[in-house]
C-alpha positions as CSV (number, residue, x, y, z in Angstrom):
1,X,210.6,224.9,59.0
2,X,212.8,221.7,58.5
3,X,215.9,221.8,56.3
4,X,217.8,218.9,57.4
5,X,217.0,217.2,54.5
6,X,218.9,219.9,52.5
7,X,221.4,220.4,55.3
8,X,222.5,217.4,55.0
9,X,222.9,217.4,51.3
10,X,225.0,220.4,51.0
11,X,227.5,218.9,53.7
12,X,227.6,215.7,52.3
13,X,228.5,217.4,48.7
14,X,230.7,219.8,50.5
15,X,232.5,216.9,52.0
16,X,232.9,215.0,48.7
17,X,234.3,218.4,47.5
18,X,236.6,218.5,49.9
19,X,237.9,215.1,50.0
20,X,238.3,215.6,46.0
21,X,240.4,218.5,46.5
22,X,242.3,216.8,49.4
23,X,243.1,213.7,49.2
24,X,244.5,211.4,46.4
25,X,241.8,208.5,44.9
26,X,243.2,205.1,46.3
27,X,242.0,202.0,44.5
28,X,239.0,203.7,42.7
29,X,237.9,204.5,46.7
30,X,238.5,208.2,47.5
31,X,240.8,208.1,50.4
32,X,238.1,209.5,53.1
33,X,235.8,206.5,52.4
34,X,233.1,208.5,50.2
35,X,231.8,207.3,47.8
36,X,230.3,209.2,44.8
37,X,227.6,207.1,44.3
38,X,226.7,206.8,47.9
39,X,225.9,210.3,48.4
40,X,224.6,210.6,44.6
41,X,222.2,208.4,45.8
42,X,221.6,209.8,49.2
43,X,221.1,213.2,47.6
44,X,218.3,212.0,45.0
45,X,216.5,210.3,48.0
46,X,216.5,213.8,49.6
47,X,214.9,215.1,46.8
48,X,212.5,212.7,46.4
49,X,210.8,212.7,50.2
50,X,211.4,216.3,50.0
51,X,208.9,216.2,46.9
52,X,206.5,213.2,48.9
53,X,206.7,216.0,51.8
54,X,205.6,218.8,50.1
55,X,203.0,216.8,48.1
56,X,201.4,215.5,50.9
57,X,201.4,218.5,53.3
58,X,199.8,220.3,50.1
59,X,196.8,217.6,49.7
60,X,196.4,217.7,53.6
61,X,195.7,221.7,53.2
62,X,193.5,220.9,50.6
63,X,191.4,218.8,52.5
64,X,191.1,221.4,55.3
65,X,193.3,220.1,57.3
66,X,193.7,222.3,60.7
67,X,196.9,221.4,61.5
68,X,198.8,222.6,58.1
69,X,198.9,225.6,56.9
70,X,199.8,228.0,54.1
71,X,203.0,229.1,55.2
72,X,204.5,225.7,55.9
73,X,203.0,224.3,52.6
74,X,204.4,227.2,50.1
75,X,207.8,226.7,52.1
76,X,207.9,223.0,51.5
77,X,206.8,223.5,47.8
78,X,209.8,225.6,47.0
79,X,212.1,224.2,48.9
80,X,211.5,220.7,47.2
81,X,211.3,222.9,43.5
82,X,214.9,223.8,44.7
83,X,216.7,220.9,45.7
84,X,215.1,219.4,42.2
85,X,216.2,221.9,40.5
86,X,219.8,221.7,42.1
87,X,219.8,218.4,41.3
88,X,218.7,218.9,37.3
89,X,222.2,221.1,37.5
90,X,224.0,218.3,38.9
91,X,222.8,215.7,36.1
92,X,223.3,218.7,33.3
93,X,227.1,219.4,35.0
94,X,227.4,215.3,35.1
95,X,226.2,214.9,31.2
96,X,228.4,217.5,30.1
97,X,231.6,216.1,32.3
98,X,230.7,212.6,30.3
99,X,230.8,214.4,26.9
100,X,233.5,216.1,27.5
101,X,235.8,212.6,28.4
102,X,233.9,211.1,25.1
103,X,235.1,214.1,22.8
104,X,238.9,213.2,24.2
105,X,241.1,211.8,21.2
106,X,242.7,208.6,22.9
């Protein structure tokens, strides 16, 4: 079972976390060199081949493929159902955060 994919997600939002909890924002730049975007981006991009992954093993067991089976497929499946859904929270969280700064009185 591979969840590096993940793994590497959750650090990268647990370093953004902590750098935001840390450090001062220099310049529009967080002082440890992340940038939001960057691992925004990154994180989607997990998602995304996490989904091609799963989608593909799953057509290769369907086609009898000998060298897939059930286990690893239903594995992949959810855990690409969970970083989506992980990352529906994230854009839901985001959306609200934007409202929130719109509904300010200036």
């Amino acid at each position: 079972m591979d969840t590096r994919g993940i793994d590497q997600m959750l650090s990268e939002l647990r370093s953004v976390s902590q750098t935001a909890q840390n450090k001062p924002v220099q310049g529009g730049e967080p002082a440890g060199g992340v940038n939001f975007s960057d691992v925004l981006n990154n994180a989607l991009k997990d998602v995304s081949a996490a989904q091609q992954e799963a989608r593909s093993m799953a057509q290769d067991f369907s086609a009898g493929d000998p060298n897939v089976n059930l286990q690893d497929v239903m594995v992949n499946l959810q855990k690409a159902n969970l970083s989506f859904q992980q990352m529906v929270q994230v854009r839901n969280r985001l959306v609200t955060a934007y409202q929130d700064i719109m509904n300010m009185p200036v």
